[in-house]
MILUM-238125 format. One record per residue (C-alpha): x, y, z; residue number from 1. Coordinates in steps of 0.02 Angstrom, whole numbers. Example, Ala and Ser with C-alpha at 12.3 -4.5 7.8 and 13.67 -1.06 7.14 Angstrom:
2
+--------+--------+--------+-----+
:      x :      y :      z :   n :
+--------+--------+--------+-----+
:    615 :   -225 :    390 :   1 :
:    684 :    -53 :    357 :   2 :
+--------+--------+--------+-----+
% end
This chain:
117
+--------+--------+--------+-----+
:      x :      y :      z :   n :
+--------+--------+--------+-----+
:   9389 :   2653 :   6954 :   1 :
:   9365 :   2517 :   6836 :   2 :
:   9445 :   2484 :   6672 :   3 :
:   9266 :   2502 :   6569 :   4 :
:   9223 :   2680 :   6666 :   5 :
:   9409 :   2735 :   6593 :   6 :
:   9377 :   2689 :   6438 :   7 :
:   9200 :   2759 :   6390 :   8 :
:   9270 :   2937 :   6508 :   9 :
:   9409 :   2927 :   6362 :  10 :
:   9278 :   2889 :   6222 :  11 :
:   9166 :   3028 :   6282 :  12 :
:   9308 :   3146 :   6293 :  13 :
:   9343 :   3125 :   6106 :  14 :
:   9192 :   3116 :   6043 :  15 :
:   9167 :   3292 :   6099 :  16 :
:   9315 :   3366 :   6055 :  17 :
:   9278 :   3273 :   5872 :  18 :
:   9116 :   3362 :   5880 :  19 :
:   9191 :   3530 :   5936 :  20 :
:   9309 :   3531 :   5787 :  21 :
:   9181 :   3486 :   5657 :  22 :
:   9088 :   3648 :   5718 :  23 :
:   9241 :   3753 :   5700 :  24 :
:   9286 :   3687 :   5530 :  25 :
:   9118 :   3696 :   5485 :  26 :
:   9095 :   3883 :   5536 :  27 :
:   9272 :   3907 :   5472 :  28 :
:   9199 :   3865 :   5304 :  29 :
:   9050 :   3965 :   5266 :  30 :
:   9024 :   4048 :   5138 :  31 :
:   9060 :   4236 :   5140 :  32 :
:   8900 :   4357 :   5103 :  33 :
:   8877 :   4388 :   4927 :  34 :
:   8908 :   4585 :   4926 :  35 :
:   8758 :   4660 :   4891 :  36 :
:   8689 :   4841 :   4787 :  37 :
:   8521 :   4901 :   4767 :  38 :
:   8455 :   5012 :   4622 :  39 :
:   8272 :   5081 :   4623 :  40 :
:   8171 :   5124 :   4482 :  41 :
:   8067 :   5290 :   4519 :  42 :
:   8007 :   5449 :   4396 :  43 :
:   8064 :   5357 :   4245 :  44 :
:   8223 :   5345 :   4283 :  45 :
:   8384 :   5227 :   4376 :  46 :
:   8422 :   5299 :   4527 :  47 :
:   8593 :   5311 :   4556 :  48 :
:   8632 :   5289 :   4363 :  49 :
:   8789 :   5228 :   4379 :  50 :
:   8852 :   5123 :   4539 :  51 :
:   9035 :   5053 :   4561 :  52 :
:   9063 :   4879 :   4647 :  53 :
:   9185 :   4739 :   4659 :  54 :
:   9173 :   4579 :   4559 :  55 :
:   9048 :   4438 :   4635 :  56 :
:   8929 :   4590 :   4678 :  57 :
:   8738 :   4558 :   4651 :  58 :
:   8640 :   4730 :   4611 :  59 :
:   8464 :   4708 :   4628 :  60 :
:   8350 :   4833 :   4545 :  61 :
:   8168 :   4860 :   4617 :  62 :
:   8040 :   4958 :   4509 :  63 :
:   7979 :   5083 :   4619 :  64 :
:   7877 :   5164 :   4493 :  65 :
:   7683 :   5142 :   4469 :  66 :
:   7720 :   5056 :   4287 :  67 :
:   7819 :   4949 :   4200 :  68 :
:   7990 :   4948 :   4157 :  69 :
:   8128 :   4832 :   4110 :  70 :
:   8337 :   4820 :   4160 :  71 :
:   8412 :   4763 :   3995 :  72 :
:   8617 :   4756 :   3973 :  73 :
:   8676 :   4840 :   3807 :  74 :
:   8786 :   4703 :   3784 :  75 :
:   8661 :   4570 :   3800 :  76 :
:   8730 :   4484 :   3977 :  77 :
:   8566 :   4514 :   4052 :  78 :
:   8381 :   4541 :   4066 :  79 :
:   8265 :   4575 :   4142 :  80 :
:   8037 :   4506 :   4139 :  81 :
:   7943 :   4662 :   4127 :  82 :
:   7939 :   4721 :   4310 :  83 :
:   7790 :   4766 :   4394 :  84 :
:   7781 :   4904 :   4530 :  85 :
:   7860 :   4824 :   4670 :  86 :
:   7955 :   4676 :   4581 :  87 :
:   8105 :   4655 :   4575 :  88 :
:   8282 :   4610 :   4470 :  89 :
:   8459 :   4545 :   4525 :  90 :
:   8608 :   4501 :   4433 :  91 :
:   8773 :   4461 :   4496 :  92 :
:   8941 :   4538 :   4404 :  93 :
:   9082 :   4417 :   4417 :  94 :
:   9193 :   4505 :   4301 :  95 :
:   9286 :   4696 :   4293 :  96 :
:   9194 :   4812 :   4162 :  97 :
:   9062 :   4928 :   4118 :  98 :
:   8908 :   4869 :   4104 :  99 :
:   8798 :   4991 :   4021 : 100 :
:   8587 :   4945 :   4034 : 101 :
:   8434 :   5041 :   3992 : 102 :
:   8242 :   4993 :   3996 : 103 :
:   8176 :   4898 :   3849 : 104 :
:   8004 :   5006 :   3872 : 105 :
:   8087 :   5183 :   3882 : 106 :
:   8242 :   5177 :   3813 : 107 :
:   8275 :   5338 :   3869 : 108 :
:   8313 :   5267 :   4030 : 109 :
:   8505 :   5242 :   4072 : 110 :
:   8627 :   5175 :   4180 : 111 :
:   8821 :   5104 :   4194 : 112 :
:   8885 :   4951 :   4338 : 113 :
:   9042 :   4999 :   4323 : 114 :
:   9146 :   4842 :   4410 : 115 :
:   9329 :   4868 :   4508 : 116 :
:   9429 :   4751 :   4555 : 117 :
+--------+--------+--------+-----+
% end
């Protein structure tokens, strides 16, 4: 076996074991899912009014209904276009709390994110 033949085996040999560790770290390193809640709109009202999660949870709110409504926070943290049937909201708590939100159209409508750590 020559010299050269030795030395490109040994090249080729860490080059893929380079390559297999970049994959692991890389994998190793994802990002986890963003935890995820739902909330439909339906009969003028929130389904599930009032839905506990952790911090870094997105709730997404779909209007289910055949006319418009809005998600509006009571404090002012978020809101909502006007959402057509079918459309869709998400926000993402970061932070413990309640989180109290009603729609801007019929305020009548209610509902509480209460967050856990």
């Amino acid at each position: 076996m020559t010299r050269g033949f030795k030395i490109l085996t040994f090249q080729a040999a860490m080059l893929a074991a380079s390559a297999f560790l970049m994959s692991t770290v890389a994998s190793m390193t994802k990002a986890a899912p963003v935890p995820q809640a739902a909330v439909r709109i339906e009969n003028f009202t929130f389904r599930d009014p009032t839905v506990t999660v952790k911090p870094g949870t997105t709730i997404t709110w779909t209007n289910a209904d055949d006319i418009p409504h809005t998600v509006v926070a009571k404090d002012g943290a978020f809101k909502s276009k006007v959402l057509d049937s079918g459309d869709h909201y998400s926000f993402t708590f970061a932070k413990p709390g309640q989180f109290g939100y009603f729609c801007s159209l019929h305020p009548h409508m209610t509902g509480t994110i209460v967050v856990k750590a």
